[in-house]
FIGU-390290 format. One line per 8 residues: number of its first residue (from 0); their letters; for each residue x, y, z of C-alpha. Coordinates in steps of 0.001 Angstrom, whole numbers, plus 500000, padded with zeros to 6 digits. Example, Ala and Ser with C-alpha at 12.3 -4.5 7.8 and 13.67 -1.06 7.14 Angstrom:
<pts>
0> AS> 512300/495500/507800; 513670/498940/507140
</pts>
This chain:
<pts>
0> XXXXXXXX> 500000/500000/500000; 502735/502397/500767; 504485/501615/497667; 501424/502371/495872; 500986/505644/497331; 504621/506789/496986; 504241/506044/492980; 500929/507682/493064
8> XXXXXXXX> 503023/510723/494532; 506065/510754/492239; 503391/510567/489188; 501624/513616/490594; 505002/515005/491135; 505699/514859/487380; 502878/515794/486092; 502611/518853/487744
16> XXXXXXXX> 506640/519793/487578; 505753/519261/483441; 503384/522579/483518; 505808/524875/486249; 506368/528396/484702; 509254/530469/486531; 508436/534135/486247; 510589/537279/485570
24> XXXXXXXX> 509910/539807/488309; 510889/543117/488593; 513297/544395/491000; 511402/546043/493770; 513997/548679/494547; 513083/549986/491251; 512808/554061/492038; 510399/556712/490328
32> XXXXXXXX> 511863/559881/489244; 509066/562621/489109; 509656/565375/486422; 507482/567661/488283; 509729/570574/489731; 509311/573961/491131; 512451/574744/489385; 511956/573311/485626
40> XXXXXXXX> 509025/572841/483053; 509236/569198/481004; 509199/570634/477850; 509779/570258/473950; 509246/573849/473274; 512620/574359/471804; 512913/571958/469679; 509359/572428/468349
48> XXXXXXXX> 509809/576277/468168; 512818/575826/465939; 510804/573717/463316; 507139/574973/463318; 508201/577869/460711; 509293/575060/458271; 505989/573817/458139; 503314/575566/456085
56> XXXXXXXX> 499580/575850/455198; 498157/575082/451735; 495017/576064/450754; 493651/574860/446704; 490699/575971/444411; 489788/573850/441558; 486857/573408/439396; 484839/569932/439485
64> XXXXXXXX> 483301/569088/436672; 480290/566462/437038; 477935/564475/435720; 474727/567068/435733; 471853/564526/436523; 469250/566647/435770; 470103/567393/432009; 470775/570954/431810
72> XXXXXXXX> 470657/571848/428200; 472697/574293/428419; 475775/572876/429717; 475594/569582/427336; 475149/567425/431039; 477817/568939/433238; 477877/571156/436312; 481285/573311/437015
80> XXXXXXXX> 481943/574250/440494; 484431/575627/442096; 485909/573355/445077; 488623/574813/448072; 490720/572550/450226; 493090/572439/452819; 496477/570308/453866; 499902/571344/454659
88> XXXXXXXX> 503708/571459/453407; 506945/570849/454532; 509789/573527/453546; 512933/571508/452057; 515419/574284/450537; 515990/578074/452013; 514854/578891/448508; 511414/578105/448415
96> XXXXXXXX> 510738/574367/447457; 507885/572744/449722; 507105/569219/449858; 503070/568213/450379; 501443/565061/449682; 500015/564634/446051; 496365/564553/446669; 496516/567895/448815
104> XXXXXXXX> 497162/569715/445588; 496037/567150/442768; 493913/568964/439817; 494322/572496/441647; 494033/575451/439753; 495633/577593/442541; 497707/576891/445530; 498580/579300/448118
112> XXXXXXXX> 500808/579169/450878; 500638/580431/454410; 503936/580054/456746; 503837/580617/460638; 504706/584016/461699; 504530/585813/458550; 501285/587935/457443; 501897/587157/454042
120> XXXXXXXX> 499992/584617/451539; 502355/583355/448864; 501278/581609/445203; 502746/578504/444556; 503973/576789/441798; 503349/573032/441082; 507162/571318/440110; 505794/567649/439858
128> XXXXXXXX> 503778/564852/441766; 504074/561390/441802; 500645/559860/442572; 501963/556502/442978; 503497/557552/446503; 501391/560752/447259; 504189/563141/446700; 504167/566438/445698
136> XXXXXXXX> 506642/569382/445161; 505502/573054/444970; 507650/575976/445266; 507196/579884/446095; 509870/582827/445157; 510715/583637/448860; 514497/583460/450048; 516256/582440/453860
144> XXXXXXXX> 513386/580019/454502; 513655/577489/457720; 514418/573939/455717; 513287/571338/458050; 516096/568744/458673; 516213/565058/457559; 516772/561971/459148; 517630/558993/457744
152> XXXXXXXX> 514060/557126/457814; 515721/553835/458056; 517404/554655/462020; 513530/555041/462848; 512644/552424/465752; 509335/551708/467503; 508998/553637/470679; 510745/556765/469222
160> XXXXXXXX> 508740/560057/470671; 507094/561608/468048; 505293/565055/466602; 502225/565439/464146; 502687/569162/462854; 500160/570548/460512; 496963/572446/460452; 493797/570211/460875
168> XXXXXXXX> 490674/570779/459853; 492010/574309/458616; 492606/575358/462507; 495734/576850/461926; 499076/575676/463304; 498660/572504/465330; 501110/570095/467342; 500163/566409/468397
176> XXXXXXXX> 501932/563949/469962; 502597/560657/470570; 505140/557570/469741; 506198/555676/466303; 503641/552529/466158; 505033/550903/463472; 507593/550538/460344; 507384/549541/457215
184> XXXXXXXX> 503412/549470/456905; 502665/547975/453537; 499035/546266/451705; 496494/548817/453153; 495802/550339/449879; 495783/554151/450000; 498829/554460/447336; 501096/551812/444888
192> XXXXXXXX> 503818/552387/446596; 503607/551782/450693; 506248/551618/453546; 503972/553976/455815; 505779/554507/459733; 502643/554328/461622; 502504/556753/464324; 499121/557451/467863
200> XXXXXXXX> 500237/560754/467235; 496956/562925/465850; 496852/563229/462640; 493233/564761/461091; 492150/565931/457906; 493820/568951/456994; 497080/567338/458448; 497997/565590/454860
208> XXXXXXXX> 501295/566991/453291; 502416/567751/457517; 505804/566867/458916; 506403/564129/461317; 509171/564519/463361; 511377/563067/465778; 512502/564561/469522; 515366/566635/468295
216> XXXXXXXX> 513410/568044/465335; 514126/565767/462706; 511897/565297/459875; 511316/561219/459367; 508450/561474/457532; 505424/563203/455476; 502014/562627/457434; 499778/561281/454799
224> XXXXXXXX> 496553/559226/456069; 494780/557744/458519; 492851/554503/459216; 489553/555166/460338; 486002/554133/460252; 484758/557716/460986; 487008/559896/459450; 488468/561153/462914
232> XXXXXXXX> 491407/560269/464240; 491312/556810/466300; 495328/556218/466632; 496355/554786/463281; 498319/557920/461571; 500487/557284/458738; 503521/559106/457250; 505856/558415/454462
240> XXXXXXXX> 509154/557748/455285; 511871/560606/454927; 514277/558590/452259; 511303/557806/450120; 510745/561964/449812; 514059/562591/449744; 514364/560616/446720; 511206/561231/444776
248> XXXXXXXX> 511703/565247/446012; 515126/565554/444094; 513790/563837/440758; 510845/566105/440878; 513085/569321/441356; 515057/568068/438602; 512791/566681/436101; 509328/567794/437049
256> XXXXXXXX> 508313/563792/437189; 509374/560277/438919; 510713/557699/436775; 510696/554035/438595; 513160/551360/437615; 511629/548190/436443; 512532/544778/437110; 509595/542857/435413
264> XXXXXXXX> 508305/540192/437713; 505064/539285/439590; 505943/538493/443216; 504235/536830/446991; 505115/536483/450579; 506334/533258/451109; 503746/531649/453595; 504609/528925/456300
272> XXXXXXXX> 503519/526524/453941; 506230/527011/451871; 508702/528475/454246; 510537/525027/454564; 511392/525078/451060; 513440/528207/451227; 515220/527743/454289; 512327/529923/456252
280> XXXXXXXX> 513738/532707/454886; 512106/535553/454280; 512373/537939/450915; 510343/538615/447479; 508996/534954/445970; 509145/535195/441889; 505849/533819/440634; 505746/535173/436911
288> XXXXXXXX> 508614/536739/434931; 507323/539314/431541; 509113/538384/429128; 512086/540431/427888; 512230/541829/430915; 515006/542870/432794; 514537/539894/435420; 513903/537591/432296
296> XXXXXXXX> 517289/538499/430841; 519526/538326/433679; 518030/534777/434028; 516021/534876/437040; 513145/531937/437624; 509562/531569/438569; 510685/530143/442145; 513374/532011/442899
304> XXXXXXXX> 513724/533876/446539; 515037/537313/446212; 516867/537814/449502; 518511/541366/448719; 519195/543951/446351; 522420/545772/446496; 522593/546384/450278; 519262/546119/451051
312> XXXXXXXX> 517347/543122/452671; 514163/542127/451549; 511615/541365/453675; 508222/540744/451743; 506886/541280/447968; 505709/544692/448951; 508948/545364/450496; 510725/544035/447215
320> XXXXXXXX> 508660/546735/445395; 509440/549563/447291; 513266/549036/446715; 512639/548527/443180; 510866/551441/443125; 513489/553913/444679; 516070/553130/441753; 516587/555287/438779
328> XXXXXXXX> 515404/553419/435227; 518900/551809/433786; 520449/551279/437329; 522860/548072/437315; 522250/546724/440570; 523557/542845/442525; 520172/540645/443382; 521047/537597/446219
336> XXXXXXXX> 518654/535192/445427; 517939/531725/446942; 516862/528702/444349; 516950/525386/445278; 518624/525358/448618; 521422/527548/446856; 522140/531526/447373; 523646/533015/443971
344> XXXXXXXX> 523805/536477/443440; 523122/538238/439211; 523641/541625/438196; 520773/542880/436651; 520313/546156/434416; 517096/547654/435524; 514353/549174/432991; 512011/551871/432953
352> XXXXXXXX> 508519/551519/434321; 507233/554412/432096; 507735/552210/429294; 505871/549055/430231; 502264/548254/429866; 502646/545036/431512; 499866/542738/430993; 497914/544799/428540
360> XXXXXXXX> 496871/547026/431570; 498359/550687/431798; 498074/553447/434638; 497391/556719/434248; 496587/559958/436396; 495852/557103/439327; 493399/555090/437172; 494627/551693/435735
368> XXXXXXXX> 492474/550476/432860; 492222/547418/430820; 490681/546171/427448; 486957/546183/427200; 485927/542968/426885; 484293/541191/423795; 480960/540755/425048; 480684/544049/426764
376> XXXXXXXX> 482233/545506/423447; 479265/544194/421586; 476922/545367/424196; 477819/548985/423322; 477904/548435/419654; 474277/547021/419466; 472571/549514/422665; 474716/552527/422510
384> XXXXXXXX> 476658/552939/419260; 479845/553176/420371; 482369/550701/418763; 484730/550157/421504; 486596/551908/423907; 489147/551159/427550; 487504/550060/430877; 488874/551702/433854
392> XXXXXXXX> 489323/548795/436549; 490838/550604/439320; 490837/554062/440693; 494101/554754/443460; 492238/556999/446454; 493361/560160/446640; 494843/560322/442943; 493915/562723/440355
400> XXXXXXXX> 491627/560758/438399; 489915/559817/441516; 489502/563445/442544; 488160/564544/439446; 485247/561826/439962; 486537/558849/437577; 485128/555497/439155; 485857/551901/438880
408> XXXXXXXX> 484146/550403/435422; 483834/553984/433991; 484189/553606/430140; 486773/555826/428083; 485633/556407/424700; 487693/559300/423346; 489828/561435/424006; 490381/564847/422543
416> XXXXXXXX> 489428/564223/419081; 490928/560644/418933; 488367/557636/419255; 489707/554905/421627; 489487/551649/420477; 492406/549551/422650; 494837/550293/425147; 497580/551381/422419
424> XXXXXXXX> 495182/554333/421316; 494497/555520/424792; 498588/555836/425478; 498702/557251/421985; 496480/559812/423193; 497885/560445/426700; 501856/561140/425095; 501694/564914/425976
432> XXXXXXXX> 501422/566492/429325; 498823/569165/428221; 495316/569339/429955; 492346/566972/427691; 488872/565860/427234; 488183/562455/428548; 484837/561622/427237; 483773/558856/429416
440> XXXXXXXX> 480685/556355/429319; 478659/555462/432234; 475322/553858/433176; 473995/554628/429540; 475448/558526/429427; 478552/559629/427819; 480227/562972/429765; 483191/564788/429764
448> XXX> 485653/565842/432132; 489379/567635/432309; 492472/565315/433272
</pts>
């Protein structure tokens, strides 16, 4: 009997020894140090006071042109009115170049600026946007301007103390804030081009085009947009990193547009059910090549892991994109790829994004449209009398074409003069920069409007 109870004991023992968790406490000696003093203030004041003057106001008019539902004869179906808006700017250069996010001043017809302390309201100049990342540069003729000061987005950690400056809701000069949520922020959808820091610090309408900015008055990024259900701010701000503008900014100044290198592959993350077949690494998997393509001729696979590029890891397909992205067209640069258990490294010759209408698809303005299909081409022919024409399949939010009102399955049937019968005619049509007529078809009506 006592034997039997001393093995009931030990098996007890066991099983309850299996389950033991030892926990981490913390030393209770720990002190408090209160910053409340009758001899000093906790303050950011100077640091803050030094960089409010390089961030502006922007206020835009432009005219909306719209569907008039009501048929006005006389304005063959289309109401004008004039629209104002709010955001803000960052100052970059003593010499008057301001950097704002691209829907703040997409379509405007006039963009002033506003800068803390001074009385006067200065017209701006638009230099070049690049919807794809919701940049914009502007510039007024003013001299000895505060230029905010960069830091290098990539020394950005978690934790890091952070300010929202801006002027919400068209308040005037405001100051929010909190601590840096997140890096890297990719997939949510706003732009093409994502690798948002996420920041709690407030950032509300009227905030877009703002500087976020570090303790010691560093700009790390361009406050952009938030995640919301409400449209008020809940917590989930968003900013483009610094080295993304800094990079865009100085093609802009120099060229008036963004040209993005191409590499000419369709990528994934690689999920845990593949993970064991590439080492669970993690990078950019290859899962269609174009053909001719730069990736094509330097050899790369369907199945390959691309691990880095030059000196940059990859993390993830978006990730992959983004560095892509930040290279000039014609770039040479050293891809470390894994493929079958093996890391080899190519040097591949990058190409020009401009160029490529990958897929038969091409975007434009922030809309990306397609080939009207067969059936839906015949529809038109037999009902409407229109012989063919592009289908717009995606609208970017906050781009110009979504600004101006162009929705998802809008149909383009001319433009200008020029009747638009595939996707070749429509870039055809689109070569020069100036202003045109996009005569679009929707819900049985054909209307016009300005891009």
């Amino acid at each position: 009997m006592k034997k039997a109870v001393l093995i009931c004991l030990v098996a007890l023992t066991m099983l309850y020894s299996k389950d033991s968790v030892e926990f981490n406490y913390a030393n209770e000696n720990t002190q408090r140090k209160n910053p409340i003093s009758q001899d000093f203030i906790l303050s950011y004041n100077n640091v803050l006071e030094n960089v409010r003057t390089s961030v502006v106001n922007i206020s835009t008019r432009k005219t909306i042109t719209s569907p008039n539902t009501f048929g006005n004869p006389y304005n063959n179906g289309q109401d004008r009115m004039p629209q104002g808006a709010s955001g803000s700017g960052v100052i970059i250069s003593t010499n008057g170049y301001i950097v704002t996010n691209y829907h703040v001043v997409a379509g405007a017809d006039e963009i002033k600026v506003s800068i803390a302390g001074d009385k006067k309201e200065y017209n701006a100049k638009l230099i070049g946007t690049d919807a794809k990342s919701d940049i914009a540069i502007i510039k007024i003729e003013r001299k000895n301007l505060n230029a905010v000061t960069f830091l290098n987005s990539d020394k950005v950690k978690v934790g890091d103390v952070v300010f929202a400056l801006g002027n919400p809701f068209g308040v005037g000069e405001t100051i929010t804030q909190g601590i840096v949520s997140a890096t890297g922020r990719s997939g949510i959808g706003i732009v093409e081009y994502e690798d948002f820091i996420q920041t709690d610090a407030s950032i509300n309408p009227g905030n877009s085009g703002g500087a976020l900015i570090n303790s010691a008055g560093h700009l790390i990024g361009i406050n952009s947009a938030i995640i919301s259900r409400t449209g008020g701010n809940v917590g989930i701000g968003l900013a483009i990193p610094s080295n993304m503008v800094t990079s865009i900014a100085t093609q802009l100044i120099n060229t008036g547009k963004y040209s993005r290198a191409y590499l000419g592959v369709g990528t994934s993350d690689v999920n845990e059910d593949m993970s064991s077949f590439y080492d669970n690494k993690y990078g950019g998997l290859i899962i269609s090549i174009e053909e001719n393509s730069p990736a094509s001729k330097a050899g790369l696979k369907r199945g390959d892991l691309i691990l880095w590029i030059n000196e940059k890891k990859v993390e993830s397909a978006s990730g992959l994109k983004n560095i892509i992205g930040s290279f000039q067209p014609l770039k040479v640069v050293s891809i470390k790829f894994l493929r079958d258990k093996k890391v080899d490294v190519v040097n591949v010759e990058l190409g020009s994004l401009d160029n490529q209408i990958a897929s038969g698809t091409l975007n434009y303005k922030g809309m990306n449209v397609v080939p009207l299909p067969v059936e839906l081409q015949k529809l038109l022919r037999a009902n409407a009398n229109i012989r063919g024409g592009v289908l717009v399949d995606k609208v970017e939010l906050n781009s110009e074409a979504h600004s101006i009102g162009i929705i998802k399955d809008d149909i383009i049937v001319q433009v200008e003069d020029s009747e638009i019968l595939s996707i070749d005619d429509f870039k055809a049509s689109i070569s020069s920069l100036n202003k045109k007529r996009i005569y679009l078809f929707r819900r049985g009506n054909i209307f016009a409007i300005v891009l």
